[in-house]
C-alpha positions as CSV (number, residue, x, y, z in Angstrom):
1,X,15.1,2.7,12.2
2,X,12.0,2.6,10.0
3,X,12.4,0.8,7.2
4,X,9.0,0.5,4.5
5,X,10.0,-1.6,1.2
6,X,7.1,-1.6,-1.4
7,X,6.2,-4.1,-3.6
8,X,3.5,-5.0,-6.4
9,X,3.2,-2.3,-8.8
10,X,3.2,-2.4,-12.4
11,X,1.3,-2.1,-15.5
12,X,-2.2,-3.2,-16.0
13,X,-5.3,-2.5,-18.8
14,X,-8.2,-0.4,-17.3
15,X,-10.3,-2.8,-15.0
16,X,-7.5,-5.1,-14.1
17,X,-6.1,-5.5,-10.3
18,X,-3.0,-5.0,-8.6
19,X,-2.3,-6.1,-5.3
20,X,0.7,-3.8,-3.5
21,X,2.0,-4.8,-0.5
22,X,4.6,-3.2,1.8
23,X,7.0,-4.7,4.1
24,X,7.8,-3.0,7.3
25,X,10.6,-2.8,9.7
26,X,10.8,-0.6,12.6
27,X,7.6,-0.2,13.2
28,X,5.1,-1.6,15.6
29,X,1.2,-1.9,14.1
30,X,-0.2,-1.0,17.7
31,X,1.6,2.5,17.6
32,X,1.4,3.3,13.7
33,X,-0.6,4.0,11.4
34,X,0.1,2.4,8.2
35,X,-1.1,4.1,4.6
36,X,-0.4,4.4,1.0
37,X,0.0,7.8,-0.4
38,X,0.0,8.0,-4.3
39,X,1.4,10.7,-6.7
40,X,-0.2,11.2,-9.9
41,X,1.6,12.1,-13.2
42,X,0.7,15.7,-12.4
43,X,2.3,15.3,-9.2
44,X,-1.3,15.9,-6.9
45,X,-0.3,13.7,-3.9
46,X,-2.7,12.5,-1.8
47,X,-3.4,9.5,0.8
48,X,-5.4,6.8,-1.0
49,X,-6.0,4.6,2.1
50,X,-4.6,3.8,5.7
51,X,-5.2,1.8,8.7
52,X,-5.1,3.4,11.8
53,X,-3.6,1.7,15.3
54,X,-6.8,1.1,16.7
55,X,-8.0,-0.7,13.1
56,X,-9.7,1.8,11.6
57,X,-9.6,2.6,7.8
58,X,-9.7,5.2,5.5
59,X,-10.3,5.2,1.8
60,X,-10.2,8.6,-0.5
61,X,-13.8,8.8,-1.7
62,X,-12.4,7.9,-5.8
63,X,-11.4,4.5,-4.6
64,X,-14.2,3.4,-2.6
65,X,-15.3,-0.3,-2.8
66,X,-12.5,-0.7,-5.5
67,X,-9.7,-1.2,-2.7
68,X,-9.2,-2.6,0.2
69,X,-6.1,-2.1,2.3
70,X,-5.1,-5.1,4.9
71,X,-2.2,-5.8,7.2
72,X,-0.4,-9.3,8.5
73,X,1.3,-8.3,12.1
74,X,2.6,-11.3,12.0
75,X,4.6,-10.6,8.8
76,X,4.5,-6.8,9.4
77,X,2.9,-6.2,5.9
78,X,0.4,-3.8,4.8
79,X,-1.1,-5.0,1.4
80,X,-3.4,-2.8,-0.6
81,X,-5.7,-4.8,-3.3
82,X,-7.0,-2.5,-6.1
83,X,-9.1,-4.0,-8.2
84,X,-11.3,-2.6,-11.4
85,X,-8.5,-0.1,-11.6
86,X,-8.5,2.9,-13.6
87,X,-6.8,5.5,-15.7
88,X,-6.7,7.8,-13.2
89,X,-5.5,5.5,-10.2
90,X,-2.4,5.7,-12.3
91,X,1.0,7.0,-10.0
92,X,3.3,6.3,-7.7
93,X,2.6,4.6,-4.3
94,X,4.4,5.1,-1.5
95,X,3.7,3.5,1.8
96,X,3.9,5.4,4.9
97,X,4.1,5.1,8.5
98,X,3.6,7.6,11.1
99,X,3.2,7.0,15.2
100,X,0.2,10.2,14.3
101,X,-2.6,10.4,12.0
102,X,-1.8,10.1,8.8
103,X,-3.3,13.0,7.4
104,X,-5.4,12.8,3.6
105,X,-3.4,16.0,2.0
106,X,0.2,15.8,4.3
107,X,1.6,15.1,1.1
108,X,0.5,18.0,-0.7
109,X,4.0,20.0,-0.2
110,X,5.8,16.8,-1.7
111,X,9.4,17.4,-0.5
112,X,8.0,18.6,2.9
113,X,6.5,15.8,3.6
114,X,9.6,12.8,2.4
115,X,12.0,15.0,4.6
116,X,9.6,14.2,7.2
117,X,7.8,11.2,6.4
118,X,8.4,7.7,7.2
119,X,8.0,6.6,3.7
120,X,9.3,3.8,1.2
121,X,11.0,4.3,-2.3
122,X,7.5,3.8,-4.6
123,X,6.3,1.6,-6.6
124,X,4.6,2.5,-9.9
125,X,1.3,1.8,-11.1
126,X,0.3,2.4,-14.4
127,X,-3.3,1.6,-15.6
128,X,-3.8,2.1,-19.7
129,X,-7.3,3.0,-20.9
């Protein structure tokens, strides 16, 4: 069973830096890829960043060179720094794990994709102007 427990969130001034991290069970890093999805106050889902099997990455264009996602196999953790944060970074993060490509808008059709999703609980982040 898949098991994703997130960790990190909080509340932070407008350039500040938050560091979530995500604790796996279940899976296997060579045969997931690993992401964080986020859903803003007006409930727009989207995939912030991932890390693909084969190492690759993926950031959403708005966070670009502001975070950097990592993972420790040997403690099965995906981390996610975000630094010089921003109002609109503001939302809930969800990790997710899928044995596919984890897919930039699969999270569009919110309640389609947790009934389907390998996802944690959320952790909030809240970034204040």
């Amino acid at each position: 069973e898949v098991q994703l427990v997130e960790s990190g969130g909080g509340s932070v001034q407008a350039g500040g830096s938050l560091r979530l991290s995500c604790t796996a069970s279940g899976v296997t890093f060579d045969d997931f890829d690993m992401g964080w999805y986020r859903q803003s106050p007006g409930n727009e889902c989207e995939l912030v960043s991932s890390v693909s099997s084969d190492g690759s990455s993926y950031y959403v264009e708005s966070v670009k060179g502001r975070f950097t996602i990592s993972q420790d196999n040997a403690k099965n953790t995906v981390s996610l720094q975000m630094n010089n944060l921003k109002s609109e970074d503001t939302g809930m993060y969800y990790c997710a794990a899928s044995p596919v490509k984890l897919l930039p808008s699969a999270c569009a059709d919110f309640s389609t994709w947790s009934a389907y999703t390998h996802r944690g609980q959320g952790t909030q982040v809240t970034v204040s102007s």
